[in-house]
C-alpha positions in Angstrom: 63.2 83.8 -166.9 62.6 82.8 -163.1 59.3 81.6 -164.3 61.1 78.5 -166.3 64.3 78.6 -164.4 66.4 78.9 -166.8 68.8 82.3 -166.1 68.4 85.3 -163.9 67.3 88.1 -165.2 70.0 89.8 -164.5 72.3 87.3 -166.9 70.3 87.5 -169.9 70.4 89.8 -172.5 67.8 90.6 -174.8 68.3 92.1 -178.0 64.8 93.6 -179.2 65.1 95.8 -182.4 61.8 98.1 -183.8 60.1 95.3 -185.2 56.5 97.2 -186.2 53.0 96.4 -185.6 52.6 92.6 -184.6 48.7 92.4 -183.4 49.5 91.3 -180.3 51.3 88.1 -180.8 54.8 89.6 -179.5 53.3 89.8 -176.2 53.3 86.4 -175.4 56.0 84.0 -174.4 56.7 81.1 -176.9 58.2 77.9 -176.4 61.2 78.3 -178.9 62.1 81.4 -176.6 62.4 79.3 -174.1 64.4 76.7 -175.8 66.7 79.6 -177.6 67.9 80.5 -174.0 68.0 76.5 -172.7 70.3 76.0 -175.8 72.6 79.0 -175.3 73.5 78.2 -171.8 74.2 75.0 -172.9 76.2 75.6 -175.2 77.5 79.0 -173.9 77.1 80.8 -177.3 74.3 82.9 -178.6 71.3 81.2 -179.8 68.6 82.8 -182.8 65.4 81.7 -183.5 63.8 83.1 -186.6 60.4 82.0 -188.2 59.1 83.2 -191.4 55.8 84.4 -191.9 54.4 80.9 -192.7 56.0 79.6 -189.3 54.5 82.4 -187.7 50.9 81.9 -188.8 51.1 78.4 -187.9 52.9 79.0 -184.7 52.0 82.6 -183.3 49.6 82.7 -180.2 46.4 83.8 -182.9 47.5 80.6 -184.8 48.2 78.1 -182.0 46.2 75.2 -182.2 42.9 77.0 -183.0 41.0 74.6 -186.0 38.7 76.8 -188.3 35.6 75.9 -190.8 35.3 78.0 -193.2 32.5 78.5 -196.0 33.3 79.9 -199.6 31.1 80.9 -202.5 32.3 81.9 -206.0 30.5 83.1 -209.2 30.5 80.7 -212.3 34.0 82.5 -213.2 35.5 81.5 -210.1 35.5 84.8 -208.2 34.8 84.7 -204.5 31.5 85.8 -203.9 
């Protein structure tokens, strides 16, 4: 929170439920994080970002602007080989 100066820790609260396995990617801080807290002090209300698992793929620091090639072979009925 001091980092990008937008509360002191000891004015935020953070609700973090058991949310499972994640692979790492809830490690990280995320933009939209930081915009959820810009936008609550704003507006003085809490704010709730929530991204479905497509969002997360595309969004989600193993997902993040990496660009991938891939190569795919499949038999003459179509299943990958």
């Amino acid at each position: 929170s001091a980092f990008y100066n937008v509360a002191p820790e000891n004015k935020l609260r953070v609700i973090a439920p058991d949310v499972g396995g994640g692979f790492g990617s809830k490690i990280y801080i995320y933009p939209e994080e930081i915009i959820c807290l810009w936008a609550s002090k704003k507006t003085g209300v809490p704010v709730k970002w929530v991204a479905d698992r497509t969002e997360s793929f595309l969004t989600d620091a193993h997902g993040r602007d990496h660009v991938s090639t891939v190569e795919m072979a499949f038999d003459k009925d179509n299943r990958i080989t």
